[in-house]
TORPA-353609 format. One record per residue: residue in one letter; x, y, z of N, C-alpha, C, O in turn. Coordinates in steps of 0.2 Angstrom, whole numbers, plus 5000, padded with zeros to 4 digits. Each point is the difference from the previous one (the first is absolute). Layout:
+------+------+------+------+-------+-------+-------+------+------+------+------+------+------+
! code ! n.px ! n.py ! n.pz ! ca.px ! ca.py ! ca.pz ! c.px ! c.py ! c.pz ! o.px ! o.py ! o.pz !
+------+------+------+------+-------+-------+-------+------+------+------+------+------+------+
!    A !    X !    Y !    Z !     X !     Y !     Z !    X !    Y !    Z !    X !    Y !    Z !
...
+------+------+------+------+-------+-------+-------+------+------+------+------+------+------+
REM end
This chain:
+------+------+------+------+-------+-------+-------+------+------+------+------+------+------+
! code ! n.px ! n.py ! n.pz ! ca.px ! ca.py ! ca.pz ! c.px ! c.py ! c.pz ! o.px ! o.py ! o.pz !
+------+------+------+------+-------+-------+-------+------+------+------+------+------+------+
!    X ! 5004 ! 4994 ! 5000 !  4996 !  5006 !  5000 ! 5004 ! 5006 ! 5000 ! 5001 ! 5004 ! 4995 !
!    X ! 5003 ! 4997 ! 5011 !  5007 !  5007 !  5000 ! 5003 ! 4999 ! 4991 ! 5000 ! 5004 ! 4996 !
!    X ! 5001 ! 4988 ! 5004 !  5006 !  5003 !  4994 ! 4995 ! 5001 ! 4994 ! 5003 ! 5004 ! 4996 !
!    X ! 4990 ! 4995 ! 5003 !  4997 !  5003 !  4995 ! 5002 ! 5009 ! 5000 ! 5004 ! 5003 ! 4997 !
!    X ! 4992 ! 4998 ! 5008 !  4999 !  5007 !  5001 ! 5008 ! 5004 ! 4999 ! 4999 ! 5006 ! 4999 !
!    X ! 5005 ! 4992 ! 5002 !  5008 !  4999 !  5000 ! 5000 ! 5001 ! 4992 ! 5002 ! 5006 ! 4998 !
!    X ! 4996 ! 4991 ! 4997 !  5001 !  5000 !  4992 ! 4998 ! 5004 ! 4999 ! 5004 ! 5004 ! 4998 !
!    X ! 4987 ! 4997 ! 5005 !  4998 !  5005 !  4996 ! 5001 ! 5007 ! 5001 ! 4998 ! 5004 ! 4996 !
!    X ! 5004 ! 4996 ! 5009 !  5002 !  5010 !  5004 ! 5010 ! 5000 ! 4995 ! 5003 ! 5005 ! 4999 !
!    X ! 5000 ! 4988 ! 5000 !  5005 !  5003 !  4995 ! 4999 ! 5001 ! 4994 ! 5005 ! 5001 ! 4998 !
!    X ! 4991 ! 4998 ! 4998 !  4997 !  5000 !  4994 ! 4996 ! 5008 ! 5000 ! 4998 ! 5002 ! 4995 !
!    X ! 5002 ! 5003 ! 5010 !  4998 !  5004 !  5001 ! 5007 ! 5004 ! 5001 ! 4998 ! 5005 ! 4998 !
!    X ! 5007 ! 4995 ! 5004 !  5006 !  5000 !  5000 ! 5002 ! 5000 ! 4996 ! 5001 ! 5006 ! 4998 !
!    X ! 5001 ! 4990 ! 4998 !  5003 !  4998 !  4992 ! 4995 ! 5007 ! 4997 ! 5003 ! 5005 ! 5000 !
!    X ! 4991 ! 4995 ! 4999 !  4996 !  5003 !  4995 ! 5002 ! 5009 ! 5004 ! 5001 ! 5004 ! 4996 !
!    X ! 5000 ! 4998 ! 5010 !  5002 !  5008 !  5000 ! 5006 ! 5000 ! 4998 ! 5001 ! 5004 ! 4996 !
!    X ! 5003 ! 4994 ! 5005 !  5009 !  4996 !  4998 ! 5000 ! 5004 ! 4992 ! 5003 ! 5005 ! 4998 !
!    X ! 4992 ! 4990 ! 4999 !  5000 !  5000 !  4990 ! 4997 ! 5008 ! 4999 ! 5003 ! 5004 ! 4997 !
!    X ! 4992 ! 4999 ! 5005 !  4998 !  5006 !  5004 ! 5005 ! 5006 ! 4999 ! 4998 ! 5005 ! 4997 !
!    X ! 5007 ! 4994 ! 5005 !  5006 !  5005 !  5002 ! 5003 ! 5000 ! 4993 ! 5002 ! 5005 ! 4996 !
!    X ! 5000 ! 4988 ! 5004 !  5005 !  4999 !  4994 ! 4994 ! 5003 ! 4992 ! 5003 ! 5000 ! 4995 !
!    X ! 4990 ! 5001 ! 5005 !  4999 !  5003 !  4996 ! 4998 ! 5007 ! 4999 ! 5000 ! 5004 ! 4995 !
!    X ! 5000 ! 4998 ! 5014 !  5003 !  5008 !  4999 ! 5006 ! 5004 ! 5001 ! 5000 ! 5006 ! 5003 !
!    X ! 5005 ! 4991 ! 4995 !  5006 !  5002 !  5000 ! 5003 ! 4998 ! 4994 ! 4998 ! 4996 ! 4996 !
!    X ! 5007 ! 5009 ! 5003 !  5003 !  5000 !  4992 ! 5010 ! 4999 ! 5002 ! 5003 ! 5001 ! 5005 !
!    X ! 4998 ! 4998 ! 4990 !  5008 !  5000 !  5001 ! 5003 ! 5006 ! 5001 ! 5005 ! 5001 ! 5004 !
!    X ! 4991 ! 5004 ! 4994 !  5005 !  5008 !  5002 ! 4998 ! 4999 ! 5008 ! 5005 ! 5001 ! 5004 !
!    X ! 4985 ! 4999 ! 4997 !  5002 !  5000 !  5007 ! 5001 ! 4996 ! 5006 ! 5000 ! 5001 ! 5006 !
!    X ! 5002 ! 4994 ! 4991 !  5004 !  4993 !  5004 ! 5006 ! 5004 ! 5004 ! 5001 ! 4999 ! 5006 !
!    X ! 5001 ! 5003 ! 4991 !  5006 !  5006 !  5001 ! 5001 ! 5005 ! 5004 ! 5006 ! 5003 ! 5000 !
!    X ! 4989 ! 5000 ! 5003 !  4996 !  5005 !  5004 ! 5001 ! 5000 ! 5006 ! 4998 ! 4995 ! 5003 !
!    X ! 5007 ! 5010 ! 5001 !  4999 !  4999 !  5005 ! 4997 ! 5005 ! 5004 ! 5000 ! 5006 ! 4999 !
!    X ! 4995 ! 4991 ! 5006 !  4995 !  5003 !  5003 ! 5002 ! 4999 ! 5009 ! 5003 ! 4995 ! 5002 !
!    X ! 4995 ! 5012 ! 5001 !  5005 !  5001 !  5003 ! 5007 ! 4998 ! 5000 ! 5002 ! 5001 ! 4994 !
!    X ! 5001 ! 4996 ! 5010 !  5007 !  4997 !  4999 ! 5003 ! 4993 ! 4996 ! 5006 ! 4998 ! 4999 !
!    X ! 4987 ! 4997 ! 5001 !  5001 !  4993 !  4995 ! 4997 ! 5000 ! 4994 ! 4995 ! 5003 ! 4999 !
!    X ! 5008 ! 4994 ! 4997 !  5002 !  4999 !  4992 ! 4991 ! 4996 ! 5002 ! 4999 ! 4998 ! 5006 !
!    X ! 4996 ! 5002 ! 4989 !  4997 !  4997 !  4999 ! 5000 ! 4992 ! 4997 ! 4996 ! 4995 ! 5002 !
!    X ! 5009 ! 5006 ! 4993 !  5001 !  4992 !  5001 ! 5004 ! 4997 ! 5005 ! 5002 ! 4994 ! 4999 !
!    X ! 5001 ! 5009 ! 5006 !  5002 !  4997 !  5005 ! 4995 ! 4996 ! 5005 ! 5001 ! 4994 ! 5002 !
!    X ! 4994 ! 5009 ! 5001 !  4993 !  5000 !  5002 ! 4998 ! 4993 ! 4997 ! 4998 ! 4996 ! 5003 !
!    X ! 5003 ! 5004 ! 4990 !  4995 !  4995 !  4997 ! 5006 ! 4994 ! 5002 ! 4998 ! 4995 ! 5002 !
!    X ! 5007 ! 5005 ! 4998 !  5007 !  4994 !  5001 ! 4998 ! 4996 ! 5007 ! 5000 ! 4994 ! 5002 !
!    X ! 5000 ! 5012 ! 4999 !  5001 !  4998 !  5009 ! 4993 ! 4995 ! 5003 ! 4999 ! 4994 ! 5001 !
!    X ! 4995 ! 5011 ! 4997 !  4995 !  4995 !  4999 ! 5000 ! 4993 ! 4997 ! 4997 ! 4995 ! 5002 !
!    X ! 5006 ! 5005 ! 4991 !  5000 !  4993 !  4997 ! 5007 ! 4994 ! 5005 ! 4999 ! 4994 ! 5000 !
!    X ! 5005 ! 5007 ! 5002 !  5003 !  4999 !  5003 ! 4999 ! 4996 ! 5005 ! 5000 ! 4993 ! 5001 !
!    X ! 4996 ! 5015 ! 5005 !  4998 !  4997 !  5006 ! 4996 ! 4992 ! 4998 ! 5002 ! 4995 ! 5001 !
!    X ! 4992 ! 5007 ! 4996 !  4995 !  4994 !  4998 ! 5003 ! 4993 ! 4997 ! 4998 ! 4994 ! 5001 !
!    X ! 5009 ! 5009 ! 4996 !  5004 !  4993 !  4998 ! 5003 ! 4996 ! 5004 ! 5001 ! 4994 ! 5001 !
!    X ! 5002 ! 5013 ! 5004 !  5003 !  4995 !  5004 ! 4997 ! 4998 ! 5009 ! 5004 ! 4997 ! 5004 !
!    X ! 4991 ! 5003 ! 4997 !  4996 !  5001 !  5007 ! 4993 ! 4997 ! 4999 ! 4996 ! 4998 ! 5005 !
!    X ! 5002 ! 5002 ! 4989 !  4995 !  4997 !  4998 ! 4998 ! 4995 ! 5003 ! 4995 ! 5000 ! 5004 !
!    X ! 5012 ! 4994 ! 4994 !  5000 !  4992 !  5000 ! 5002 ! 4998 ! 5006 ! 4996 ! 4998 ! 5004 !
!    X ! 5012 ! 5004 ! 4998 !  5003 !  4997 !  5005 ! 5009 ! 5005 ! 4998 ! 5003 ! 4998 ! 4995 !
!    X ! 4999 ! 5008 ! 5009 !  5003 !  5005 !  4998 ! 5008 ! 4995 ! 5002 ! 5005 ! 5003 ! 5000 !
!    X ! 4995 ! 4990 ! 5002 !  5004 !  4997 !  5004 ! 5001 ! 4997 ! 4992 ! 5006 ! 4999 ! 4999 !
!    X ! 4992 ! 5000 ! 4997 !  5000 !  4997 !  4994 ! 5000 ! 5004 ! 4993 ! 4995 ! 4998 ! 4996 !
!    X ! 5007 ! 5005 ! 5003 !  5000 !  5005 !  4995 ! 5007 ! 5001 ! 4999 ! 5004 ! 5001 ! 5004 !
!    X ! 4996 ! 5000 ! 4990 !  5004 !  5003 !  4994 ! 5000 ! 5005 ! 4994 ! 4998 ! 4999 ! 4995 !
!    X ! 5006 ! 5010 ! 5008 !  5000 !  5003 !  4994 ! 4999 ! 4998 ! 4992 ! 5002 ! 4995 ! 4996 !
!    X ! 4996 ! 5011 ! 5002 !  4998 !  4998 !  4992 ! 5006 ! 5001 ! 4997 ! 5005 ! 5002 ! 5002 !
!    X ! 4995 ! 4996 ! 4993 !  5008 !  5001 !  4998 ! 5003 ! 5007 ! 4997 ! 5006 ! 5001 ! 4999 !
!    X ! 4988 ! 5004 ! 5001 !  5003 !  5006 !  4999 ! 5001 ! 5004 ! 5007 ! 5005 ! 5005 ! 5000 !
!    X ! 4993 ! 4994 ! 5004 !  5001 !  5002 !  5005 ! 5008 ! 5002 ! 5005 ! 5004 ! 4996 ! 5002 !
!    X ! 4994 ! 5010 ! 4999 !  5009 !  5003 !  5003 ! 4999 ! 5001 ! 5006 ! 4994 ! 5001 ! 5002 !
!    X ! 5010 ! 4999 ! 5001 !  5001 !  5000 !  5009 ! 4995 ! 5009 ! 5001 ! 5001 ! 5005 ! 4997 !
!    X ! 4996 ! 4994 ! 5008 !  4995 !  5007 !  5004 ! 4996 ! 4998 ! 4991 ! 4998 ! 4994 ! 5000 !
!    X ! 5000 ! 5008 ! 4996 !  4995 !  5001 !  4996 ! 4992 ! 4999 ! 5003 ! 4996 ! 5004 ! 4999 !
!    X ! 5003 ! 4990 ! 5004 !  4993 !  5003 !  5004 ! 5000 ! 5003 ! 5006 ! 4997 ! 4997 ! 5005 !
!    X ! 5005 ! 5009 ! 4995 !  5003 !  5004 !  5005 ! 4998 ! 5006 ! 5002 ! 5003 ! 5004 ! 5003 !
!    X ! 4992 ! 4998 ! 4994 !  4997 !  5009 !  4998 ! 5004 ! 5005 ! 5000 ! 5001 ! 5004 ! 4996 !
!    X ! 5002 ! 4995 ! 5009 !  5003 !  5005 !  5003 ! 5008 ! 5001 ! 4998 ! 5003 ! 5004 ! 5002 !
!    X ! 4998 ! 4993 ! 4994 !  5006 !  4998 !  4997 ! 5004 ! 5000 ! 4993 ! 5001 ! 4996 ! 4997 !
!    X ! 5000 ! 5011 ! 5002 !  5002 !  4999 !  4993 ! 5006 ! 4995 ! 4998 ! 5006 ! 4999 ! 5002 !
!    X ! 4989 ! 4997 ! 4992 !  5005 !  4995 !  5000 ! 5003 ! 4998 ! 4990 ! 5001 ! 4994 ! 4998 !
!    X ! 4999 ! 5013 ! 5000 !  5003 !  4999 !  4993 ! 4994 ! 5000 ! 4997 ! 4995 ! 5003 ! 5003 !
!    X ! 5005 ! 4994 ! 4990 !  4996 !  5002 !  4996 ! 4993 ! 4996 ! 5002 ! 4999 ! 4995 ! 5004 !
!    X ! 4997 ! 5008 ! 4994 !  4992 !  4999 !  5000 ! 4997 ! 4993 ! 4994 ! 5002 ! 4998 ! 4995 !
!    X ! 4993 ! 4999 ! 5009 !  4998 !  4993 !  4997 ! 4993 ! 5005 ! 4994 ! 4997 ! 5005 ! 5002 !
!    X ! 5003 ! 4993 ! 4994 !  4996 !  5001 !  4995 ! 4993 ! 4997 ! 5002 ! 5000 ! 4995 ! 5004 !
!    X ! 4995 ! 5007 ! 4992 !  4991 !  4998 !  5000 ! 5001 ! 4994 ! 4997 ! 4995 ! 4997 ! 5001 !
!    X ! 5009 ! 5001 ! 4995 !  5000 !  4995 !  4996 ! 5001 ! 4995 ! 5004 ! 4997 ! 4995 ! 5001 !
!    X ! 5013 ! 5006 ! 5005 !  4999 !  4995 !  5004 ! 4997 ! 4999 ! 5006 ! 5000 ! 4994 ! 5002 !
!    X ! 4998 ! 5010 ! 5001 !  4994 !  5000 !  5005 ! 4994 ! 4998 ! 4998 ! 4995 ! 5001 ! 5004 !
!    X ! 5003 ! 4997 ! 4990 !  4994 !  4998 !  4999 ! 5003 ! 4993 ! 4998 ! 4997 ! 4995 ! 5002 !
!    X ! 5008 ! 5005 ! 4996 !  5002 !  4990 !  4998 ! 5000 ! 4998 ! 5009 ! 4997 ! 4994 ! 5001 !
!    X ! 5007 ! 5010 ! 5004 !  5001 !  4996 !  5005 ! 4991 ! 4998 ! 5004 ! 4998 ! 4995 ! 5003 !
!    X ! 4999 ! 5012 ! 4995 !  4994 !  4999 !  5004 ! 4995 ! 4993 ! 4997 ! 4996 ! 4997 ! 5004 !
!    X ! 5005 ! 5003 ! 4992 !  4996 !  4994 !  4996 ! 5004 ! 4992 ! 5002 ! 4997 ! 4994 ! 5001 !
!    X ! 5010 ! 5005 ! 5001 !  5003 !  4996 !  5002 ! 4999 ! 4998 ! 5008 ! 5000 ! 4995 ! 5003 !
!    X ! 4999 ! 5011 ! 5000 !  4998 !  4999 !  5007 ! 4994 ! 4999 ! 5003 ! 4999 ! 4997 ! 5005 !
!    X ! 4994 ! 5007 ! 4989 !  4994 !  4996 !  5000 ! 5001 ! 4992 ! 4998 ! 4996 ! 4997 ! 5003 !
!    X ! 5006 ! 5001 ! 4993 !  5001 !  4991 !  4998 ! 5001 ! 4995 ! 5005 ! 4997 ! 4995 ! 5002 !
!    X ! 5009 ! 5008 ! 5001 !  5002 !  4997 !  5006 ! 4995 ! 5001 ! 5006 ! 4998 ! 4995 ! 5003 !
!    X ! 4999 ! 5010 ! 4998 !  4996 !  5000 !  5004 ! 4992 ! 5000 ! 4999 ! 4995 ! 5001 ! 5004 !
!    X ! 5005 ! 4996 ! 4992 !  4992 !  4998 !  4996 ! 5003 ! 4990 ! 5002 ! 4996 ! 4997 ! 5004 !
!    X ! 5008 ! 5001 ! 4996 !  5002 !  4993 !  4999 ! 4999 ! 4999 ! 5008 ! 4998 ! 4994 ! 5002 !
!    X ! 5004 ! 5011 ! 5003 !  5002 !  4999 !  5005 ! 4993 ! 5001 ! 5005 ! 5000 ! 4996 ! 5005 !
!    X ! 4995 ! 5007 ! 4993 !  4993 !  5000 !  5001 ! 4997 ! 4996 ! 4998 ! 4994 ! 4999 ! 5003 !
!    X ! 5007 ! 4998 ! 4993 !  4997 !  4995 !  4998 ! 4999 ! 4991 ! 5003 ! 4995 ! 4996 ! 4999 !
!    X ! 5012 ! 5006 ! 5003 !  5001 !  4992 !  5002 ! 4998 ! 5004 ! 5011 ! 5002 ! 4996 ! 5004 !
!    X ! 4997 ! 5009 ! 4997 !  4998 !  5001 !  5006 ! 4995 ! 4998 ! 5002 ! 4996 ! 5000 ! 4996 !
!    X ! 5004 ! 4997 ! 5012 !  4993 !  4998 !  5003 ! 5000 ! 5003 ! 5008 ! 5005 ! 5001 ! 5003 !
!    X ! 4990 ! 4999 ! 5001 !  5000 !  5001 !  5005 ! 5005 ! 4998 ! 5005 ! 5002 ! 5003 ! 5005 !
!    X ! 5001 ! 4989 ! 4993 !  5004 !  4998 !  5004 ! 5007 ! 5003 ! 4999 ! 5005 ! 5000 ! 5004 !
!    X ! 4995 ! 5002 ! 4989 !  5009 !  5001 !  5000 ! 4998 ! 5007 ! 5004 ! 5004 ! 5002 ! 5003 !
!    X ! 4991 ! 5001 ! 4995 !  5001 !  5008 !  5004 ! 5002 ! 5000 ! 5009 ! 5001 ! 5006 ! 5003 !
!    X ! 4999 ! 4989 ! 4999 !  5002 !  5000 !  5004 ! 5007 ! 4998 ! 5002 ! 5004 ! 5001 ! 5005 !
!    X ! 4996 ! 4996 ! 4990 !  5008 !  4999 !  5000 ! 5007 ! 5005 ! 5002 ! 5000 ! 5005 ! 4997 !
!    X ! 5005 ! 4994 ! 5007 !  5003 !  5007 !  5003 ! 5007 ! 5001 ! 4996 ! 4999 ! 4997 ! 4995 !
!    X ! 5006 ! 5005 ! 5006 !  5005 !  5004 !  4999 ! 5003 ! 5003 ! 5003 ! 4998 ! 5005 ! 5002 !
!    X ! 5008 ! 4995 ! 4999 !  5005 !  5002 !  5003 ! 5001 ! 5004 ! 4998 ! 4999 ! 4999 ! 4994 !
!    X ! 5002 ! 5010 ! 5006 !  5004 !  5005 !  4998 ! 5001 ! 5004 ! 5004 ! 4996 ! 5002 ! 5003 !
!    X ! 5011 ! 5000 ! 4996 !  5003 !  5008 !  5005 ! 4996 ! 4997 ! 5009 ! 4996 ! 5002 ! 5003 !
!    X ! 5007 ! 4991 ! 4997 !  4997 !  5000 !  5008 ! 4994 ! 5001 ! 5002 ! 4998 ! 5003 ! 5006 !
!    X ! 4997 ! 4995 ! 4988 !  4993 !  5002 !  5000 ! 4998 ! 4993 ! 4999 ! 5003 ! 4996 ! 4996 !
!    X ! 4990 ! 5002 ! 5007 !  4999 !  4995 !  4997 ! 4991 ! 5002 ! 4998 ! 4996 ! 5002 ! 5004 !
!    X ! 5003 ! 4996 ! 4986 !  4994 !  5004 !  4998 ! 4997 ! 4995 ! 4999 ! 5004 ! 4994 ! 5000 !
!    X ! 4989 ! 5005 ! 4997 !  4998 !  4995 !  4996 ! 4999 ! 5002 ! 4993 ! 5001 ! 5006 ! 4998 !
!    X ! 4997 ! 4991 ! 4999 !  5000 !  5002 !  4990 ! 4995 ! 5004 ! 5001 ! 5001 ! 5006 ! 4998 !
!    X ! 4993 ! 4994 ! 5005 !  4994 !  5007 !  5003 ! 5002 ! 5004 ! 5001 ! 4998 ! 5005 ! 4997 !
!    X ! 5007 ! 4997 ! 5007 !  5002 !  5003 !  5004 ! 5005 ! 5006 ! 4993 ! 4998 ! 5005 ! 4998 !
!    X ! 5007 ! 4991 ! 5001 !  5003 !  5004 !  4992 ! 4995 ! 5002 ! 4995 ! 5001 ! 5006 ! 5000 !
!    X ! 4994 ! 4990 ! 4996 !  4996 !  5002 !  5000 ! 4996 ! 5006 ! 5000 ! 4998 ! 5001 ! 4995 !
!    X ! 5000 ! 5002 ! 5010 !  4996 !  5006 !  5004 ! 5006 ! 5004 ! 5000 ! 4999 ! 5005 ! 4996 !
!    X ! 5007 ! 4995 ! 5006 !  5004 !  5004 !  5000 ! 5002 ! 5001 ! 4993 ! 5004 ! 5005 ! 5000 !
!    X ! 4995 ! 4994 ! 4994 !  5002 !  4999 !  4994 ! 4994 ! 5004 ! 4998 ! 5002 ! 5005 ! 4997 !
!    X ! 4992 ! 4996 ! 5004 !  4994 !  5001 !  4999 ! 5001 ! 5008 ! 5000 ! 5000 ! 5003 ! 4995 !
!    X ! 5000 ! 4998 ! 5012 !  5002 !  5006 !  5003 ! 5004 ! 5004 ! 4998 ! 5000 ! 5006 ! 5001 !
!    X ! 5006 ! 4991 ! 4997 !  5005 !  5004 !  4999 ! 5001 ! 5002 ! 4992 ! 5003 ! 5005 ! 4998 !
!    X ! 4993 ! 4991 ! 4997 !  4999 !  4999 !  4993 ! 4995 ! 5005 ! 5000 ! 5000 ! 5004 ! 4995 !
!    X ! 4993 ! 4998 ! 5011 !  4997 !  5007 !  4998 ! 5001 ! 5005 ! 5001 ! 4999 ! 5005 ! 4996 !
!    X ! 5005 ! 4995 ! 5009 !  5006 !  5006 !  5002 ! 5002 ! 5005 ! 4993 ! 4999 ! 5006 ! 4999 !
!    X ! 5005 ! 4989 ! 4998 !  5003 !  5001 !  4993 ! 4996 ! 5005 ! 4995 ! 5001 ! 5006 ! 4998 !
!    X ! 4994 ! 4988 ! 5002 !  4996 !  5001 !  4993 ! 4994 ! 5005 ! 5002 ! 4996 ! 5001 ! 4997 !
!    X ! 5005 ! 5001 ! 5010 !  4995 !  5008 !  5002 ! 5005 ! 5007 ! 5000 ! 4998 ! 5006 ! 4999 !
!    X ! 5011 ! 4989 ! 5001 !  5004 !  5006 !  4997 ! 5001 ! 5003 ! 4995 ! 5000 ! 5006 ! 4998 !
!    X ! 5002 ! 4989 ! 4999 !  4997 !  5000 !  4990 ! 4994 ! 5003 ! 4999 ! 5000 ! 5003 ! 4995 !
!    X ! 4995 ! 4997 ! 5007 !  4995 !  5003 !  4997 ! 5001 ! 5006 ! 5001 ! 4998 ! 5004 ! 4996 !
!    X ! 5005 ! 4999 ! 5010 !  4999 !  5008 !  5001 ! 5008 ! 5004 ! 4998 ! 5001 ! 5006 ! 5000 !
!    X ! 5005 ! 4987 ! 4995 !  5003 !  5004 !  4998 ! 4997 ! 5000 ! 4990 ! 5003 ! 5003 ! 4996 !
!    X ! 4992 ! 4994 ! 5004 !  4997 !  5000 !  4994 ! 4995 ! 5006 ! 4998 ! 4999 ! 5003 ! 4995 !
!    X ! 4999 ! 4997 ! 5013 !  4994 !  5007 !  4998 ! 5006 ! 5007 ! 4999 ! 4999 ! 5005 ! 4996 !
!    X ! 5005 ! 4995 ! 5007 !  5004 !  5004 !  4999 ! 5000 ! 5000 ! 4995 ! 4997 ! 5004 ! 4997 !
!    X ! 5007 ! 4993 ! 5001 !  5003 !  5000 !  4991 ! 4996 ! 5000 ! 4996 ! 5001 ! 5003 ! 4995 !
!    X ! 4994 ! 4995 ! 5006 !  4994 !  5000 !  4992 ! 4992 ! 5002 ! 5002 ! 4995 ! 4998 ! 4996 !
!    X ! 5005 ! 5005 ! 5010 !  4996 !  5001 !  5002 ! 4993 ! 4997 ! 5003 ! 4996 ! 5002 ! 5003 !
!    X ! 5005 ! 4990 ! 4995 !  4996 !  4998 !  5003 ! 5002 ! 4994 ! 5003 ! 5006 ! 4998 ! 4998 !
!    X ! 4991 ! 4998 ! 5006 !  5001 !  4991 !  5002 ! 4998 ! 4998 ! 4995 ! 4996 ! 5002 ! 4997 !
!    X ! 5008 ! 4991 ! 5002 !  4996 !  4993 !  4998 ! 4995 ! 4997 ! 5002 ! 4997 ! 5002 ! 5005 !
!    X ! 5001 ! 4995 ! 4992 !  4991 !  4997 !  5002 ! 5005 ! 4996 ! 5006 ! 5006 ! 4998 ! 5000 !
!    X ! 4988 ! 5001 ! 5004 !  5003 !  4996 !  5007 ! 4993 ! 4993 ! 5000 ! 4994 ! 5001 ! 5000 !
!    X ! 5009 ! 4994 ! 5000 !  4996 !  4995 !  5003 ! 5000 ! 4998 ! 5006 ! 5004 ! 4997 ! 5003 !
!    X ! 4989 ! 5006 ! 5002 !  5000 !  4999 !  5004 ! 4997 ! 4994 ! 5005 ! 4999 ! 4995 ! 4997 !
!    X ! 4999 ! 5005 ! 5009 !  4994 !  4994 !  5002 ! 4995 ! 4999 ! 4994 ! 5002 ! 4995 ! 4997 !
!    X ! 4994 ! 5007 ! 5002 !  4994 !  5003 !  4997 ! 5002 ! 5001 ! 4991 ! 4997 ! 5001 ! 4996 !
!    X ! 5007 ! 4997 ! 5004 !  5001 !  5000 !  4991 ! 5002 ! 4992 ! 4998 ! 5003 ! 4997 ! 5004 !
!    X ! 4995 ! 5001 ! 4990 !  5001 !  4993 !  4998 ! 5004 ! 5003 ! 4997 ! 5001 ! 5006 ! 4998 !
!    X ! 5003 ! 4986 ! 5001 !  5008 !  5002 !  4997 ! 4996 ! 4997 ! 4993 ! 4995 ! 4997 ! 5000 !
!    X ! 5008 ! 5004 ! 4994 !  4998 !  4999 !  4994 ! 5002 ! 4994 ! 4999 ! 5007 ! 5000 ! 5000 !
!    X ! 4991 ! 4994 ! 4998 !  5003 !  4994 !  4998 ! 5004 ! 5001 ! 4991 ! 4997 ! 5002 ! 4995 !
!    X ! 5010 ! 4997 ! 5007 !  5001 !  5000 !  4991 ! 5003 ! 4993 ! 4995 ! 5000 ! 5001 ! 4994 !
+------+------+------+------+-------+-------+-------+------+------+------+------+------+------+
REM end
């Protein structure tokens, strides 16, 4: 029952995600609004989701990826393009459509070890949840900035579109 309601509230996630990346363009991916690069915002986000999603005890950088780059706060050389933040985000949804998939109530409670914490996959989860709105309510307000307005937002109350 959780892990249903688990699919269907990230399928709602994936869909504000696709949201951003159709209001945003390569010039203003590039944009920094107050002090962070707007495609850094989008990094760090796809990142976190990559790597805290699953099990952050088991993960491995993407292969483009250089030391600090999901780091906001970090100038760290050249900037990832719309082209590669949309390849990586599509790669990090696959893995994590795979990984919901085969989820059930029971593994959600399954725990984990990390930084002297012990979580359950729920527990990551809700934190991934939360921290993934966080994001993508700051993306939205450095969008209306730039283009004056937000993306459509799927919220409780909106059906995600089947495609």
């Amino acid at each position: 029952m959780i892990s249903n309601s688990i699919r269907r509230q990230s399928k709602q996630i994936f869909h504000n995600i696709e949201n951003i990346f159709n209001a945003v363009t390569e010039e203003s991916i590039s944009s920094i609004i107050g002090v962070f690069p707007v495609w850094k915002q989008i990094y760090h986000l796809l990142h976190s989701m990559d790597q805290n999603f699953i099990n952050p005890t088991n993960f491995s950088e993407p292969d483009f990826h250089t030391k600090n780059l999901n780091i906001i706060f970090l100038d760290t050389g050249d900037p990832l393009s719309f082209g590669q933040l949309f390849k990586y985000y599509k790669q990090v949804r696959a893995k994590l459509e795979a990984y919901l998939q085969g989820l059930n109530d029971t593994t959600l409670e399954e725990t984990i070890r990390f930084r002297d914490m012990e979580l359950t996959r729920l527990e990551l989860l809700l934190a991934q949840f939360r921290h993934i709105f966080y994001h993508v309510g700051y993306l939205h307000c450095c969008l209306k900035l730039l283009n004056g307005e937000t993306p459509e937002y799927a919220g409780l109350y909106n059906a995600i579109p089947e495609k």
